[in-house]
C-alpha positions, -999 to 999 in steps of 0.1 A, spaced: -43 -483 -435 -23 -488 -401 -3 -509 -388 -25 -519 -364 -53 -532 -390 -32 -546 -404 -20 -569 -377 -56 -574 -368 -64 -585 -397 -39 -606 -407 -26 -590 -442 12 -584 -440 15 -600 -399 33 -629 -393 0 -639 -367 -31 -643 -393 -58 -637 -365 -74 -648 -393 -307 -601 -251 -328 -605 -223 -341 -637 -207 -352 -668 -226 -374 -653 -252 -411 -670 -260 -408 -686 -297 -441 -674 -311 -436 -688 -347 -426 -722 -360 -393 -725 -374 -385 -744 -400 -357 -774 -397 -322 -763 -394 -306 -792 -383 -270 -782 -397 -268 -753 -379 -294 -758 -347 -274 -771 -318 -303 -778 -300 -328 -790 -325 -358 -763 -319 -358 -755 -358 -339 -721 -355 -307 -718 -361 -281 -707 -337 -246 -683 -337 -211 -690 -326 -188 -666 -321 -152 -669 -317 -131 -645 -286 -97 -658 -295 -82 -632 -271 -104 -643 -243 -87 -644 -207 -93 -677 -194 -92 -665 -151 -53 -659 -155 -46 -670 -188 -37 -645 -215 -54 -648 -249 -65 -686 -239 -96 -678 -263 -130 -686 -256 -165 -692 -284 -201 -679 -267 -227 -696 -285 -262 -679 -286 -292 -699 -295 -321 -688 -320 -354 -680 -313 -382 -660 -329 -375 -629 -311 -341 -626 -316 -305 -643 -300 -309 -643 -262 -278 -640 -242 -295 -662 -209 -299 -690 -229 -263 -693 -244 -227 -703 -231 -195 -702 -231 -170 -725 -238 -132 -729 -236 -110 -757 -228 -111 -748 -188 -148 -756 -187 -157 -787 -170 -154 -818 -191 -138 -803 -222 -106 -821 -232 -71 -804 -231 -65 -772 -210 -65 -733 -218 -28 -721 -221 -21 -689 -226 -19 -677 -260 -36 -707 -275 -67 -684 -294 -92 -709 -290 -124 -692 -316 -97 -681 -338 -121 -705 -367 -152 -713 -361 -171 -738 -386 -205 -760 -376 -227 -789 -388 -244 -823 -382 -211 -842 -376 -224 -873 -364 -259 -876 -381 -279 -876 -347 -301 -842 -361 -284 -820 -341 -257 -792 -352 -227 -796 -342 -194 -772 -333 -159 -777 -350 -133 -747 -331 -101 -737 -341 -75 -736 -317 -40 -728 -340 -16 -719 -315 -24 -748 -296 11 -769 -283 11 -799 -288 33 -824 -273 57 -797 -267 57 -786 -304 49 -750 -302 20 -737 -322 12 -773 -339 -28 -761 -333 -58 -783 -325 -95 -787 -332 -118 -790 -305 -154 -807 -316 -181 -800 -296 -219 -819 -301 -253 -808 -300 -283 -823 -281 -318 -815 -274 -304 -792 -246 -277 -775 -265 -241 -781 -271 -223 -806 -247 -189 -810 -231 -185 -842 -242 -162 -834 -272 -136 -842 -295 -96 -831 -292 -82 -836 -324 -46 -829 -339 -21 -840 -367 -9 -865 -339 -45 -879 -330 -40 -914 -343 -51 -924 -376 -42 -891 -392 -20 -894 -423 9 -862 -408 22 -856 -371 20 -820 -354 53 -800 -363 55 -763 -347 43 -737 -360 17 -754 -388 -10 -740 -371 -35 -772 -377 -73 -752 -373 -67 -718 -391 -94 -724 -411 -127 -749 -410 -151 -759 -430 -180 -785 -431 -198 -805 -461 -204 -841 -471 -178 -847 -498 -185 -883 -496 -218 -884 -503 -225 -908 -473 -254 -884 -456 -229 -873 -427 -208 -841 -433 -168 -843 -428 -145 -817 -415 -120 -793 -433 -92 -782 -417 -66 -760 -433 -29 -760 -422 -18 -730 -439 17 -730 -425 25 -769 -430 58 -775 -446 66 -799 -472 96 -815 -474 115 -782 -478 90 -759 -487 81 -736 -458 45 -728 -449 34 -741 -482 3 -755 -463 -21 -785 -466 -59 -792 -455 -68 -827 -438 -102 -841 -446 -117 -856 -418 -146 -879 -421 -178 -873 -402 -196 -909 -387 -224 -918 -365 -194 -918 -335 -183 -886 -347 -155 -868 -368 -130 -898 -372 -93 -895 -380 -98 -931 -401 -97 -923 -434 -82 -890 -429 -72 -876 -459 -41 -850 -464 -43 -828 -495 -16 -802 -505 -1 -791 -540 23 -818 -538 -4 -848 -541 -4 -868 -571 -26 -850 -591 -25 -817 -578 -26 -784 -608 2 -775 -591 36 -779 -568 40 -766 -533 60 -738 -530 74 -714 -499 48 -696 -480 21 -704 -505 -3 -706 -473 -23 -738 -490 -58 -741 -464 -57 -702 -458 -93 -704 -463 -113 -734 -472 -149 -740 -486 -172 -767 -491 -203 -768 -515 -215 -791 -546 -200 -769 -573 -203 -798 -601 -237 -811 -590 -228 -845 -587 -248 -848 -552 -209 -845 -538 -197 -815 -520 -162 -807 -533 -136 -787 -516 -125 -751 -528 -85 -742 -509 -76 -704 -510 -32 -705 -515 -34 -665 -512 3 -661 -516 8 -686 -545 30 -671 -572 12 -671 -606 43 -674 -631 65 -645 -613 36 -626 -601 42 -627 -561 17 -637 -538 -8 -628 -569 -32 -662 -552 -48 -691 -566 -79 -711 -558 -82 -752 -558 -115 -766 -566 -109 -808 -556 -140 -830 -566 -161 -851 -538 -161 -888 -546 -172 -917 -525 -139 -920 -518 -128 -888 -501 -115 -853 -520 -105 -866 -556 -75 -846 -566 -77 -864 -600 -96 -837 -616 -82 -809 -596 -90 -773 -610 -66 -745 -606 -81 -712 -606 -62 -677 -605 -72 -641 -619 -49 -653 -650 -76 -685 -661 -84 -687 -697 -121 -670 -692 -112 -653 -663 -128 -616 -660 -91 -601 -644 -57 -607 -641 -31 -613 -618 -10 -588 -601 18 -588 -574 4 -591 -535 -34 -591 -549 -42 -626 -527 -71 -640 -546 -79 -666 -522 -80 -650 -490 -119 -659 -484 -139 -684 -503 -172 -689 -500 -202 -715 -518 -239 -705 -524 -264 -713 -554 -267 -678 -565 -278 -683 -596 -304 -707 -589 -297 -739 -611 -290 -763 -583 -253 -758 -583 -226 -743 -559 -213 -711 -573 -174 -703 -561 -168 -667 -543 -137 -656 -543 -122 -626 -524 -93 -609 -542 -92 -578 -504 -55 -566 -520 -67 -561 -555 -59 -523 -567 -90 -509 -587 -77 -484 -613 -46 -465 -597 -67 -473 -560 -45 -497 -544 -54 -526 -520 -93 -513 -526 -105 -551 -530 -128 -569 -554 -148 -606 -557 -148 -628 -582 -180 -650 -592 -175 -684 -610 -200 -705 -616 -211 -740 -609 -213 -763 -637 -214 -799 -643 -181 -815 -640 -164 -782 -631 -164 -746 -622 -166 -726 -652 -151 -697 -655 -168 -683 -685 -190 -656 -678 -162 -647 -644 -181 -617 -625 -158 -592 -613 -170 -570 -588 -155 -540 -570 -170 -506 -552 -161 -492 -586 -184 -516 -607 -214 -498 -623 -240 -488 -602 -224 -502 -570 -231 -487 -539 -201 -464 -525 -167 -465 -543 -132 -481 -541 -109 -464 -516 -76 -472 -507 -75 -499 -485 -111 -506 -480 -104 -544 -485 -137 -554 -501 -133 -593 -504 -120 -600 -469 -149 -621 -454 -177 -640 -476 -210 -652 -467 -236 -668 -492 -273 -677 -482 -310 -671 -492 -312 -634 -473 -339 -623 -498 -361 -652 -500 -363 -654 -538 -345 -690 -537 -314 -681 -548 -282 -668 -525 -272 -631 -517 -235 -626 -510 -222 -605 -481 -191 -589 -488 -168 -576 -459 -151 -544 -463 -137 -538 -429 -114 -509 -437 -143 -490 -452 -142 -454 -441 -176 -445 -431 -180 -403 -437 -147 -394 -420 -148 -426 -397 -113 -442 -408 -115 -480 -409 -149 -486 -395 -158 -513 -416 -189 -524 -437 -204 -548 -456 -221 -548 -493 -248 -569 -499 -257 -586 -534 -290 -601 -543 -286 -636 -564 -300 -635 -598 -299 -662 -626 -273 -640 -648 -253 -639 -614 -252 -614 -591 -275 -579 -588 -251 -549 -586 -275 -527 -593 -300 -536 -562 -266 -538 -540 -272 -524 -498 -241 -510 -480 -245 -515 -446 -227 -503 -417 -229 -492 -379 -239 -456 -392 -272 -464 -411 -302 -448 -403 -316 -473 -381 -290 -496 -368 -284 -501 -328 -246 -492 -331 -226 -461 -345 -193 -463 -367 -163 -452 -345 -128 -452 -360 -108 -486 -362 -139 -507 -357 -132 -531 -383 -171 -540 -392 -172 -573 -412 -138 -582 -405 -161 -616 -401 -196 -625 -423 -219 -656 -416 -254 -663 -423 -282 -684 -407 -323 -685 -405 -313 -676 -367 -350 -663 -361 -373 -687 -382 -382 -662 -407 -378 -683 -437 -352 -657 -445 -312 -662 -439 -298 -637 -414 -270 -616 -415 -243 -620 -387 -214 -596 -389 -185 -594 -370 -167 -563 -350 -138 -575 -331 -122 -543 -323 -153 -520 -314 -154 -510 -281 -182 -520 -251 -178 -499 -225 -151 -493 -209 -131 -524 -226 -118 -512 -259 -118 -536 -285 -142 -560 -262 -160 -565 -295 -194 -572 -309 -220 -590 -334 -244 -573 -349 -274 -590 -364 -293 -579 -395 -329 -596 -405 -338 -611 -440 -365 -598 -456 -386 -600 -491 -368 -563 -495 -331 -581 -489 -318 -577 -459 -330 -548 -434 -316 -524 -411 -343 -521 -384 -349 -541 -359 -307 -551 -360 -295 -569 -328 -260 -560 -310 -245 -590 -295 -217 -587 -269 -203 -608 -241 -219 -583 -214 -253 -584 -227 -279 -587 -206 -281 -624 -196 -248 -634 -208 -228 -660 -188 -197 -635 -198 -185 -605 -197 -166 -577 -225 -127 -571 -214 -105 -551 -229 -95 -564 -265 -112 -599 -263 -120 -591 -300 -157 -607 -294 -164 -616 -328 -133 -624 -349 -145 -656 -363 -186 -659 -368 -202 -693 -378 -244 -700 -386 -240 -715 -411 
């Protein structure tokens, strides 16, 4: 594994980068109002250039948003946004990486979906690299400019913007309150506290019928009463961050990745907190501390394994609570080292449980391919209903996958929900090389480097959207793509795949040399 994956990917970089006209809609879709910007019943993709040149500006960052129909994603009837479009508050400065995190949802209640972007090397106030959020709403005719600028100094937050926290890394949405509007999760993986470098935090931001509103914000980190734990240097708190109703109180609670917390003296081994929703906010009052070294837990911990570094919600197992997905992408398998595995907890009332823990790697029984050295299985996580049974499949990135002799072209592994927990056995691995897809695996691809999943053509299935930032269109190297594979009673399907870039046909853009089109993904 190079250098230059590396840095693209984020693990051991100081940066953490972590279709023809409008098409006829010949079926009803079902609702999608979290994820349907423009309320047509089919849910629509976002997808995050956070090296976008903005006319002049270097690595400004850009999102193109591409709106569902029953033929497919159409490039004519998308956009593009960044903060230079008309309307849109703030500016595009060079280096800003506007896309760098992508999360959406109803945000203000009025049926539509809305757009939450993160912008972490955003200045503000002269503070280098403080990082913003930009909000964007939904309407009957799409995503508007009116929008939302929101950073630690926005007033009624509960911090200020320093330099360097990086306030946006990572988003996600869910209604924690219970109140029937979703709130916003943003992680602040290099926040200090009081001495402790880059320990990191997350603010909870309330969603309202005027929008995501900094009253009530709530700032969690290891250091608030209550917290399993104490924040420590470069622990990274907010690295990744999940939202889903793991106890089944009709809450969402909060799941934090801290991939470089120490467990004991076991560096940068990772942790996971699951905080409770309450009508109040995030409860850290029965905050659960989960690493690889949890009594029931199906591993252990081990040195620079960065359990944590995705996490990801879905009701795999079918009995109406959120089950917890963790990516372990540095975990050695055997004497295979940085190969990657996931772990599996389970839902239960009051708590995640972490009896019956599922480990899985490429060397689990009857698991498609094997664990290589530095595949990286566990990087990106996606959970939805790709197989129509009712219960979640999980897409599992592997973005360093060899493909044949194609070094680092990426794929992803695709498990089918079951009531025990998830199918190894009925497991797809699917890259740019299968018989039947629109692309081909080239070296240094990086397929799956980003996972979401979305009824995006009004199947009834969930579709799977994967990200490519560094495959080439054209003449731009590392322009980037999408590709998009259908659901289907089979799981989901190679044929009939889409390839989204920024130059196709229609598109209100155009692929430039290492844009890295599709870093972040969001479909909900």
């Amino acid at each position: 594994m190079g250098a230059t994956a590396l840095a693209c990917l984020g693990l051991g970089s100081v940066v953490a980068l972590v279709a023809p006209g409008p098409l006829v809609q010949t079926a009803a879709a079902a609702p999608a109002t979290a994820s349907d910007f423009n309320g047509d019943g089919y849910a629509d993709l976002a997808v995050g250039v956070p090296l976008e040149d903005v006319g002049t500006i270097a690595d400004a960052g850009a999102v193109q948003v591409f709106y569902g129909a029953a033929g497919g994603l159409s490039g004519a009837r998308g956009r593009v946004l960044h903060q230079d479009v008309a309307g849109v508050a703030d500016q595009a400065e060079a280096g800003d990486r506007f896309g760098s995190s992508v999360a959406m949802g109803d945000l203000n209640g009025d049926g539509f979906g809305d757009l939450a972007v993160g912008v972490p090397l955003e200045d503000v106030n002269g503070r280098a690299d403080a990082g913003a959020v930009q909000v964007f709403y939904g309407s009957a005719s799409g995503l508007t400019t009116t929008n939302q600028f929101l950073t630690q100094d926005t007033a009624g937050t509960v911090d200020v913007a320093e330099a360097g926290d990086r306030f946006g890394s990572a988003l996600a949405v869910g209604d924690v309150s219970g109140s029937g509007i979703v709130d916003l999760a943003v992680g602040v993986p290099y926040e200090d506290i009081g001495r402790a470098v880059d320990a990191g935090a997350v603010h909870v931001l309330r969603g309202s019928a005027a929008g995501v509103t900094a009253t009530g914000d709530q700032l969690v980190q290891q250091n608030t009463r209550g917290a399993a734990d104490v924040a420590e240097k470069s622990d990274q708190f907010g690295k990744a961050v999940a939202i889903g109703d793991i106890a089944g109180s009709g809450k969402a609670d909060l799941a934090v990745g801290v991939p470089y917390e120490n467990v004991g003296r076991i560096a940068d081994a990772g942790a996971v907190h699951v905080l409770r929703g309450s009508t109040a906010g995030v409860s850290t009052a029965a905050d659960q501390l989960l690493t690889q070294n949890s009594k029931g837990a199906g591993d252990k911990s081990e040195k620079g394994d960065r359990f944590g570094w995705a996490v990801t919600t879905g009701d795999l197992s079918g009995n109406a609570k959120a089950d917890l997905a963790v990516g372990v992408p540095r975990e050695d398998v055997g004497k295979v080292v940085d190969a990657g595995a996931i772990h599996l907890f389970r839902g239960s009332t009051g708590a995640v449980s972490t009896a019956g823990d599922q480990v899985i790697s490429q060397n689990t029984r009857n698991v498609a391919d094997k664990s290589e050295r530095g595949d990286l299985f566990g990087y990106s996580l996606t959970a939805a209903n790709l197989a129509g049974s009712g219960k979640a499949d999980l897409a599992v990135g592997v973005p360093l996958e060899n493909v044949g002799s194609v070094v680092d072209a990426g794929a992803v592994a695709v498990f089918e929900g079951s009531t025990p927990g998830l199918r190894s056995a009925d497991d797809k691995l699917i890259h740019q090389s299968n018989r039947g897809s629109d692309a081909s695996a080239e070296r240094n691809d990086q397929f799956a480097a980003a996972v979401a999943s979305a009824n995006l053509v009004g199947s009834g299935y969930a579709d799977l959207a994967v990200g490519v930032p560094l495959e080439n269109v054209g003449a731009a190297p590392d322009g980037g793509s999408v590709q998009v594979f259908r659901g289907a009673t089979s799981g989901v399907t190679i044929s009939r795949d889409q390839v989204l870039t920024q130059s196709i046909t229609g598109a209100p853009s155009a692929a430039e040399r290492s844009d890295r089109f599709g870093s972040a993904v969001t479909a909900r």
